[in-house]
N, C-alpha and C positions, 0 to 999 in steps of 0.2 A: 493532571495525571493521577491514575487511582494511584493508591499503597503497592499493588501488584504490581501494574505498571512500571512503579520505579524500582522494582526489585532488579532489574536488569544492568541500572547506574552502577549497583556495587562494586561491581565488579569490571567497570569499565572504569578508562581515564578522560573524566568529562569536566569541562570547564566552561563559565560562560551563564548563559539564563536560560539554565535548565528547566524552571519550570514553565518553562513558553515551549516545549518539547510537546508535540500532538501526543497524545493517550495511542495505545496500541489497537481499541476498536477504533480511532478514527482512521489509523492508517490500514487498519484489517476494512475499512468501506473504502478507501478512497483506491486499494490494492484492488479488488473485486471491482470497481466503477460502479456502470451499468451496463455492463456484460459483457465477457467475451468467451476466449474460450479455457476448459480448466480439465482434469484428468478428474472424472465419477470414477468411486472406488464403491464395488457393493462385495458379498459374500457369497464367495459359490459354496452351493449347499455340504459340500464336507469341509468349510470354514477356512476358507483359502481367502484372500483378498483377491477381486478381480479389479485392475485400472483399465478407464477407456474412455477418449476424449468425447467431449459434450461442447456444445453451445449454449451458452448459458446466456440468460438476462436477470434484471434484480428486481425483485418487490419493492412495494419502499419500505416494507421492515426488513431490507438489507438480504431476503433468504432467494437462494437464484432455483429460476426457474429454467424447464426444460423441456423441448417438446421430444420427444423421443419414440423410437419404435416399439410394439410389442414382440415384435419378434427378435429383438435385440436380448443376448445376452444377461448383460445389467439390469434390463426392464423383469424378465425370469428372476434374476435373482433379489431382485429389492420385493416383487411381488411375496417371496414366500421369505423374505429377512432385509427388514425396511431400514437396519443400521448401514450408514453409509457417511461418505463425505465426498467434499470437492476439492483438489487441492489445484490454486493458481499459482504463478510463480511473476514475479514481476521482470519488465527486459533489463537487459544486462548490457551496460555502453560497451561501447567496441574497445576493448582491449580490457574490459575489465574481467572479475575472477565470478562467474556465475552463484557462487555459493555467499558469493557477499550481497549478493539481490535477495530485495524483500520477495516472501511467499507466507503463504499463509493454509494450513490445512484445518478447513471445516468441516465440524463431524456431529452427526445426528440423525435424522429419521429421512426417508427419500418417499413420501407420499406421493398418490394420484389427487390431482385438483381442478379446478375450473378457473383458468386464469379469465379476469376481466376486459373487454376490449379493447378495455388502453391497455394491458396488460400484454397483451396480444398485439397490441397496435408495436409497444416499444419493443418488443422481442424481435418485432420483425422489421426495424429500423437497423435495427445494431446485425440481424442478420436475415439480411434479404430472399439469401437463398432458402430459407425456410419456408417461404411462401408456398413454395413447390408443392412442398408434402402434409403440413399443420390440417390440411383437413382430410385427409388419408385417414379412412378408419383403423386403420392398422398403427397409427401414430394416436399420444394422448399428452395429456401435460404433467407433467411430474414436478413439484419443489422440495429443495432439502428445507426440512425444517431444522435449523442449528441449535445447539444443544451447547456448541462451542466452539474454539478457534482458538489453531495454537500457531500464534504469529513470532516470525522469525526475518528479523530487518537485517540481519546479515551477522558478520561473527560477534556473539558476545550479547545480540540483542534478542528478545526470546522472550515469552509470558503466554500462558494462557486466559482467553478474554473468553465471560460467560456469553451466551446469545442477548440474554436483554441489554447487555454493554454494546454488545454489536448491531442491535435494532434503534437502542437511542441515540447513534453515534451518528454522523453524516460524515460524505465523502468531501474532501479538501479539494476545491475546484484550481488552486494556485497549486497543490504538489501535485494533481493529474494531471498540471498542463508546464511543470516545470522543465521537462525533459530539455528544449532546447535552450535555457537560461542556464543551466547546470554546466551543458555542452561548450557555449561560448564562455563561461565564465573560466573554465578550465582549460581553454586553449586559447583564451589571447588576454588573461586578466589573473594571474597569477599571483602578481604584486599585488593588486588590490587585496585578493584574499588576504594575503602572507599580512600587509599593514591591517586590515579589517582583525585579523586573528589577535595579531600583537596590542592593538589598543582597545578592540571595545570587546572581544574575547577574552582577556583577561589571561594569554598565555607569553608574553614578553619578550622569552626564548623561542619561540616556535621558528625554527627554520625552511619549512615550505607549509604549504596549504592547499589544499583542492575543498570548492565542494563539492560535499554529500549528498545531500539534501536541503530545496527551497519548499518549506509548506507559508500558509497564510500569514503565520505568526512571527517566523522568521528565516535562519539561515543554518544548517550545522554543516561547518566543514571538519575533515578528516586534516590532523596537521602536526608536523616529526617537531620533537622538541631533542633537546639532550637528554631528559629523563624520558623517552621515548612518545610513541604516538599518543593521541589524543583525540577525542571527539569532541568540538567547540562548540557552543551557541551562543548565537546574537540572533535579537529579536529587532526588528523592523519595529523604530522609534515610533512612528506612528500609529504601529497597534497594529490586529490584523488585517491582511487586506482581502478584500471582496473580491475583488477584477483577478484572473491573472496577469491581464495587462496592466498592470499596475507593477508589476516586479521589477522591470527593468531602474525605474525610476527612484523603487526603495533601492535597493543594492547599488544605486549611485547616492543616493543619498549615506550609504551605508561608512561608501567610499571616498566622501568630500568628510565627514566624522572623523572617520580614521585619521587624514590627510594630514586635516584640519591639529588633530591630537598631535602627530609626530612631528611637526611643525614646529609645534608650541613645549616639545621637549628638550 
C-alpha cells in the first residue's frame, strides 16, 4: 500500500497484517471490473453538474469506455466542457447500510475516440443490447480519460488515487468473485470468524466477528471487542491466491489455524 493509502488506518481500529491490505487503486479496478453500469456527470453550460446513467466498459488502462448518443444531453455538454466523471457504487448485501459500500468517483476528461475491435468486441459482451445502436451514426464512442479517483470503502475508509495508480493497478479476480464466500461465511460460520479473529487476528477479546471483505491476499473481518469495533486482517498463509476457487479451501485452512491455536491454549 502507498503512504496515501494508508492515510486512512489512522484513524481506524485495525488489527492483524495490515500490510497484506490491497492499495486503494487495486480495489478502485476491481470496484469498476470490466464494465458495468455507473452515473456520467458532465457540466451544463451555466456550470451546473449534470448525472446520467451509462454503460460502461474498460480499457486495459482501467479508463471506461462508452458508446453514447449525440443527441444526448451529456454528449452536448462534455462536447463544449470535456471535465467530467463516472461515479460507481458497489452492491450492498441485504440488510446491510448502503453508505458502508465501496464506490468510487472518477474524475477527468470525457473524449471522443476510436475504440479497437476487441475493444468493441468486450463492450458488447458485458453489454449485448448495444449491439442494437454502436453503429447508428448518431451514436459514437467516448472514454473518460482519469485524472483521478476518490475512493471510499465505506465509513472511515477514503483517499484519493492518481490515474497512473489506477492504470498500473489490476482488478482482484478473488474479491470480484467473493460475494458468495462472504454470504455463507456470515450466515452459517460465525464461530469460525469469532476463533479466526481471536487467534491469528491478533484481537483476544473480540466478542463477535463477520466478514468484510475476501481479496487474494486474505481476509478482513468487522469484529466488537470491549474497547469497541475493529477492522481485523489475516492473510491466507499461503500467499495470494490466483483461482477464486481456491477460497473456500484457504478460509478452512484459515479455520483448522485457529482451532488448532485454541486448543493448544
Amino acid at each position: 500500500m502507498t503512504d496515501t493509502n494508508r492515510q486512512h488506518l489512522t484513524s481506524l481500529r485495525i488489527v492483524g497484517d495490515v500490510a497484506t491490505l490491497p492499495s486503494h487503486a487495486e480495489l478502485i479496478r476491481t470496484l469498476v471490473g470490466q464494465g458495468g453500469f455507473g452515473t456520467l456527470t458532465t457540466t451544463t453550460p451555466d456550470g451546473h453538474p449534470y448525472g446520467s446513467l451509462v454503460a460502461y466498459s474498460v480499457l486495459d488502462d482501467g479508463s471506461p469506455l462508452a458508446c453514447i448518443s449525440d443527441l444526448a444531453e451529456h454528449t452536448r455538454f462534455a462536447t463544449e466542457n470535456p471535465a467530467a466523471g463516472l461515479f460507481v457504487a458497489g452492491s450492498t448485501p441485504n440488510g446491510g447500510d448502503p453508505m458502508d459500500a465501496p464506490r468510487v468517483s472518477l474524475v477527468g476528461e470525457l473524449e471522443r475516440c476510436s475504440p479497437s475491435p476487441a475493444d468493441i468486441e468486450r463492450h458488447l459482451a458485458h453489454h449485448p443490447g448495444a449491439s442494437e445502436y454502436v453503429g447508428w451514426p448518431d451514436f459514437g464512442w467516448w472514454t473518460l480519460s482519469i485524472a483521478s479517483g476518490r475512493f471510499v470503502g465505506g465509513f472511515g475508509i477514503m483517499s484519493w488515487v492518481g490515474g497512473d495508480e489506477i492504470a498500473a493497478a489490476s482488478p482482484d479476480p478473488v474479491a470480484a468473485a467473493s460475494g458468495g464466500a462472504i454470504e455463507h461465511m456470515n450466515a452459517d460460520h460465525l464461530d469460525a470468524s469469532l476463533s479466526i479473529v481471536r487467534t491469528l487476528g491478533g484481537l483476544a477479546d473480540a466478542t463477535t466477528a463477520r466478514v468484510r471483505d475476501i481479496d487474494r491476499a486474505g481476509v478482513t473481518f468487522a469484529a466488537d471487542a470491549p474497547g469497541g469495533w475493529h477492522f481485523v486482517r489475516v492473510a491466507f498463509a499461503g500467499g495470494p491466491l490466483t483461482d477464486p476457487g481456491d477460497v473456500r479451501s484457504a478460509v478452512v485452512e484459515l479455520t483448522h489455524r485457529a482451532r488448532a491455536l485454541e486448543g493448544a491454549s
